[in-house]
C-alpha positions as CSV (number, residue, x, y, z in Angstrom):
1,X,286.4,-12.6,0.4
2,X,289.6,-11.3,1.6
3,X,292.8,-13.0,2.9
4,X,292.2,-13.3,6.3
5,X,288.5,-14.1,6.1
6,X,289.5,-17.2,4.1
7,X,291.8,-18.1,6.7
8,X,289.5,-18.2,9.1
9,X,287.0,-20.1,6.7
10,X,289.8,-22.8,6.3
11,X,290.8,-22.6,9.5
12,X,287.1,-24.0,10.6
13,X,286.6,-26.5,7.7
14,X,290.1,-28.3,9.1
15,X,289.0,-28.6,12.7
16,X,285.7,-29.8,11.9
17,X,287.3,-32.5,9.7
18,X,289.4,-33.3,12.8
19,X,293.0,-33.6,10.9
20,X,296.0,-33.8,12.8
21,X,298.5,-31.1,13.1
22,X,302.3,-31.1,14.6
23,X,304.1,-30.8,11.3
24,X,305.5,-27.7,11.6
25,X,302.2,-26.3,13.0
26,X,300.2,-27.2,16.1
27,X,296.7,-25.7,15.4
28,X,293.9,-25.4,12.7
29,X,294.6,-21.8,12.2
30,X,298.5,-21.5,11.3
31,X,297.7,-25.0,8.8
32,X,295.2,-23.0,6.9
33,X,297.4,-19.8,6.9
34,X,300.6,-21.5,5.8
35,X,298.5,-23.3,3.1
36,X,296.8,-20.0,2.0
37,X,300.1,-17.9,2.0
38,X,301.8,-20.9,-0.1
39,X,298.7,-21.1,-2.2
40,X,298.9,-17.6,-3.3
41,X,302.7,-17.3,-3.4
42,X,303.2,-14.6,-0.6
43,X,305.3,-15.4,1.9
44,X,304.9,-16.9,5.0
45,X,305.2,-14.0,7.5
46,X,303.1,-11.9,5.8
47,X,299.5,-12.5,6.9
48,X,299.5,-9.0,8.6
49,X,300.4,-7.5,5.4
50,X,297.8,-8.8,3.2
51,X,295.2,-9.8,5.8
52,X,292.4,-7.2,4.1
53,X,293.6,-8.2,0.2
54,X,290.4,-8.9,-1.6
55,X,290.6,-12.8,-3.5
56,X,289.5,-13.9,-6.9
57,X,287.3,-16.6,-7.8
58,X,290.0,-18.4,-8.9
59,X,292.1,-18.1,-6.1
60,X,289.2,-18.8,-3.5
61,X,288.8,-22.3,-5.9
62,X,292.4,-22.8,-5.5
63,X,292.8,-22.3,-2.3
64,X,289.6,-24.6,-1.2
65,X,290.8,-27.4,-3.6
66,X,294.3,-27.5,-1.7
67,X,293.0,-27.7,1.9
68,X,290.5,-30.0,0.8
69,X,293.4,-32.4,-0.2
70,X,294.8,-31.9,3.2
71,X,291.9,-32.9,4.5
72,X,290.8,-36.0,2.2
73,X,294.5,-37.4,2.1
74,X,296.0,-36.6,5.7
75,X,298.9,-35.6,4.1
76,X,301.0,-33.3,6.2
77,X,300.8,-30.3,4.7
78,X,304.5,-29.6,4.1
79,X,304.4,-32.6,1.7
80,X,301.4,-30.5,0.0
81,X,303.8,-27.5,-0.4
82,X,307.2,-29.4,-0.8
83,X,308.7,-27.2,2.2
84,X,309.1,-27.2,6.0
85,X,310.8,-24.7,7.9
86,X,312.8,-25.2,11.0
87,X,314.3,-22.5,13.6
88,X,313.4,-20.4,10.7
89,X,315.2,-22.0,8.0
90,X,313.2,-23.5,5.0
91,X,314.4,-27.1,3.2
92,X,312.8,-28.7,0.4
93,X,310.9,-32.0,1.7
94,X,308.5,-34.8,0.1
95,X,307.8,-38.5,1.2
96,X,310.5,-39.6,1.0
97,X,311.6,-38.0,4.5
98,X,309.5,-37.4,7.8
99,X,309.1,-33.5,7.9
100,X,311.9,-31.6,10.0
101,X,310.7,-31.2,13.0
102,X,313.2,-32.7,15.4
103,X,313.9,-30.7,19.3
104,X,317.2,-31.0,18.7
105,X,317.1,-27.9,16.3
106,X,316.0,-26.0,19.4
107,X,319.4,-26.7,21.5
108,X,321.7,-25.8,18.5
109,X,319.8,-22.4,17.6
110,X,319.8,-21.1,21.7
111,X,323.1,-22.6,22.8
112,X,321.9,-24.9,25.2
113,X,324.9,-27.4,24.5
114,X,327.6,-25.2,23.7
115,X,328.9,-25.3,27.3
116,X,329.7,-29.0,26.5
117,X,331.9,-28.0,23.6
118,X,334.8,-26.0,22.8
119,X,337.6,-24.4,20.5
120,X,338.4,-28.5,19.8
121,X,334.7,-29.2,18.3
122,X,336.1,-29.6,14.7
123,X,333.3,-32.6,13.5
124,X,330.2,-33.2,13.6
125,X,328.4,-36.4,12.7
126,X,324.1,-35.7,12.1
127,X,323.1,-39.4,12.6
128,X,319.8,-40.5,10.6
129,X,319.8,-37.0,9.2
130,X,316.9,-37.6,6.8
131,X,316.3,-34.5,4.7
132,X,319.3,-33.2,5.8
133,X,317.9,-30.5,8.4
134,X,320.0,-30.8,11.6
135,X,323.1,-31.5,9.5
136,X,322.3,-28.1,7.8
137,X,321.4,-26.0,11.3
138,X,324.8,-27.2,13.1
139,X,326.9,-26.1,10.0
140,X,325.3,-22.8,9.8
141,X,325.5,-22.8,14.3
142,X,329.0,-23.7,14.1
143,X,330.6,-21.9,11.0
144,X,334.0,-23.2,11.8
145,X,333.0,-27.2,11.9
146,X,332.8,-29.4,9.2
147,X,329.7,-32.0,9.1
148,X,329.2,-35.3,8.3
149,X,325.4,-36.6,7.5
150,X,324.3,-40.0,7.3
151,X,321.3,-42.3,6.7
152,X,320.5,-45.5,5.9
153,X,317.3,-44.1,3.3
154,X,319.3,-43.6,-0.2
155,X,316.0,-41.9,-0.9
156,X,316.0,-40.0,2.0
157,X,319.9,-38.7,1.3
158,X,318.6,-37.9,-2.2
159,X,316.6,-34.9,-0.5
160,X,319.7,-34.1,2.1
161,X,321.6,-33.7,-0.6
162,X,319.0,-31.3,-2.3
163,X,319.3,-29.2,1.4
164,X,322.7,-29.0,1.3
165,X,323.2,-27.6,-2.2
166,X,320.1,-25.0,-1.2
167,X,321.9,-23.6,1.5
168,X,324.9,-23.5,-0.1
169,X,326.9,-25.8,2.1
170,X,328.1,-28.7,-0.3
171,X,331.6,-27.4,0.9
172,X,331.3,-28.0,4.6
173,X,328.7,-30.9,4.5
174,X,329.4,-34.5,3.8
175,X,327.0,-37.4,2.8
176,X,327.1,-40.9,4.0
177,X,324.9,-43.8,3.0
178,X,324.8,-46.8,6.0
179,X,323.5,-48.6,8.6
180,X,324.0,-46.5,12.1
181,X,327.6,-45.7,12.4
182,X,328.7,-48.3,9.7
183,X,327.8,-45.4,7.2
184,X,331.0,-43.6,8.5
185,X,333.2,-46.3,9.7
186,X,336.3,-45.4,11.0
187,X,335.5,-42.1,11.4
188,X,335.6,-40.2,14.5
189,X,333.6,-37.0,15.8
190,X,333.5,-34.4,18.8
191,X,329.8,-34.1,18.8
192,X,326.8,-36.4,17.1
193,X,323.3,-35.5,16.7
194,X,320.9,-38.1,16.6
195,X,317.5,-38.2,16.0
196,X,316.7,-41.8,15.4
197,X,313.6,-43.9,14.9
198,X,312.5,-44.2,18.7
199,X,308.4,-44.6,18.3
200,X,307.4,-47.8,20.5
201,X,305.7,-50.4,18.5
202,X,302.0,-49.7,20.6
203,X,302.7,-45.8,20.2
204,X,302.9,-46.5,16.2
205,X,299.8,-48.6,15.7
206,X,297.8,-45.4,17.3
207,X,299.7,-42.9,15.2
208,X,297.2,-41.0,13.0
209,X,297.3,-40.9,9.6
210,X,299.5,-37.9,8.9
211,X,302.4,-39.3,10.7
212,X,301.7,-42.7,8.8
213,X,302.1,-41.0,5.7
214,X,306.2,-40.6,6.7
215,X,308.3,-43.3,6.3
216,X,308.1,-45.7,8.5
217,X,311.9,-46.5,8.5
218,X,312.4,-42.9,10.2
219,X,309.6,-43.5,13.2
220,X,309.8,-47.2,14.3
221,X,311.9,-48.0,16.9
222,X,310.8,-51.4,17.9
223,X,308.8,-52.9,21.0
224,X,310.3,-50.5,23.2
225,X,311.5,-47.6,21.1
226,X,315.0,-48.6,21.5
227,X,316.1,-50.7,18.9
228,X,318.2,-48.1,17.2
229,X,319.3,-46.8,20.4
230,X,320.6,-49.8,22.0
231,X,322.9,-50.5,18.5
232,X,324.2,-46.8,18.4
233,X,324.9,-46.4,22.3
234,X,327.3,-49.2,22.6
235,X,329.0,-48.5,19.1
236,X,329.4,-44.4,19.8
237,X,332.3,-44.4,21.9
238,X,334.5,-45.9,19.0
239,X,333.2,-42.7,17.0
240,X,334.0,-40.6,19.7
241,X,337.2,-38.5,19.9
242,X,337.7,-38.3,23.3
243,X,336.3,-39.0,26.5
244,X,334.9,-34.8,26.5
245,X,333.0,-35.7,23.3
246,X,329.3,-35.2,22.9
247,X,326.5,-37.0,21.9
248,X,323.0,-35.7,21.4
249,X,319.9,-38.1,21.0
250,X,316.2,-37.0,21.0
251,X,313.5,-40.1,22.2
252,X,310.6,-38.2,22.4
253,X,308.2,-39.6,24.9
254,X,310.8,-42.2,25.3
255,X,312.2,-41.8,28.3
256,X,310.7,-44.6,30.7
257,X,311.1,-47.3,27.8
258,X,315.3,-45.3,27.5
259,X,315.6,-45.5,31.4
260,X,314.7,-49.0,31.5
261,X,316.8,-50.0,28.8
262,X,320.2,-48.6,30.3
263,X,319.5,-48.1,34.1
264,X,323.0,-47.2,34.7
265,X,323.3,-44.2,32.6
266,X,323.4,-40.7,33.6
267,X,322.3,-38.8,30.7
268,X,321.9,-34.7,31.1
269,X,318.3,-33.8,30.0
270,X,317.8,-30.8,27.6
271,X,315.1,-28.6,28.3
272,X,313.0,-27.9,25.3
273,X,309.6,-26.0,24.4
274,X,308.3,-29.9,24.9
275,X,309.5,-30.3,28.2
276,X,312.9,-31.5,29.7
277,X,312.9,-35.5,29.3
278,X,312.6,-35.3,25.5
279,X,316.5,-34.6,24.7
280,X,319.1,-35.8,26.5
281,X,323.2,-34.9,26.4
282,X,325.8,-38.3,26.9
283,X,329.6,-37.8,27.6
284,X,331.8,-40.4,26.0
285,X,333.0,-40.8,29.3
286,X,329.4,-40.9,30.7
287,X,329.0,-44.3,28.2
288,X,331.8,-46.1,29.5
289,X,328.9,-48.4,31.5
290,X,327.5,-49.4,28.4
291,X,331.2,-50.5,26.5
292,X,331.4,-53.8,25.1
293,X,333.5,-56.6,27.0
């Protein structure tokens, strides 16, 4: 059997056991190539290379036995391999963090919110940075800013900090353990990324079981999805620098639970390759509504 026909053998055997995909792929045949490539230690964008190389028994067995783990566990694959990649960039990850997959990688790598920003974007807070992704993309997007990266998961900023050292960017990059903002009290940025737990409570009883196998802390946002949200919106301006600064927040399929929670905001939506309501863009100035008494 050769590469490629495996592939498409694998390929099969995970549609018909009807596992979920969005964890760094979105289909039955990319999953079975990513866990064949990893399988056989070839990289990832080489299936054109070695589509026609001829497979040992043992490699056919090893191969089989790994996708039949996907498939008997529902765990995300990239906890299978111990690596995720995002806007091409690889980072280590395990269960202790939800897989990298966040939209917000999308508007740092093409630019979308560099009109927002300027010469005086000096820091950067990554809010609920998990593995450490987003913190790691903006440093590398914005070579002259320094980045801070915080999270309430100790265990989660175990495997940040494992990101950080990979990519070489110990230097520029900056942990924080906290709740929200607390983490980096008294601190004050240009821009902050967020991408918080936003799943509504109904939204995570229905999840299937790949995304169950994440932590929970990263996904659940509360009845509405904007537990989180609510906290960090009225506390940002006071981590703000100025009334120019930025803040970034992805809610996912959010945005009717969001626009009922703060009616008199006027966010800027993102467009992203999952539509234009998924990400959205707030001034500092544009949050002035929501400021305490």
């Amino acid at each position: 059997m050769t590469l490629i026909q495996i592939i498409e053998t694998m390929s099969a055997r995970l549609e018909s056991a009807g596992v979920c995909f969005g964890h760094g792929t979105s289909n039955a045949f990319d999953e079975a190539a990513w866990l064949v490539l990893w399988q056989l230690k070839l990289p990832l964008d080489a299936l054109d290379q070695f589509a026609e190389r001829a497979l040992s028994a043992d490699e056919q067995q090893a191969i089989e036995a790994l996708v039949e783990q996907r498939i008997q566990t529902r765990r995300p694959a990239a906890y299978l391999t111990g690596e995720a990649w995002l806007q091409g960039v690889p980072f280590t990850v395990d269960e202790r963090v939800i897989v990298p997959r966040s939209l917000i990688a999308e508007v740092l790598a093409d630019g979308t919110i560099d009109a927002w920003l300027s010469d005086r974007t000096q820091a950067v807070l990554d809010l609920c940075t998990g593995n450490g992704s987003l913190a790691v993309l903006a440093a590398m997007a914005w070579p002259e800013v320094t980045v801070d990266a915080a999270d309430l998961s100790a265990d989660a900023l175990a495997v940040a900090h494992v990101n950080v050292e990979r990519h070489d960017l110990a230097a520029r990059i900056t942990i924080y353990q906290g709740d929200g903002l607390a983490a980096v009290a008294g601190r004050r940025y240009d821009l902050i990324l967020c991408n918080p737990p936003y799943v509504n409570r109904t939204s995570m009883a229905a999840l299937p079981a790949e995304y169950r196998a994440e932590p929970v802390l990263a996904l659940d946002g509360g009845d509405d999805g904007m537990d989180f949200i609510r906290t960090l919106l009225h506390d940002a301006p006071a981590a703000m620098t100025d009334d120019d600064a930025v803040l970034v927040l992805e809610i996912g399929h959010e945005r009717a639970h969001f626009e009922h929670a703060f009616p008199t905001l006027e966010p800027v939506w993102l467009p992203t390759s999952a539509g234009d309501d998924q990400v959205l863009l707030l001034t500092r100035a544009a949050l002035a509504p929501l400021k305490k008494p």
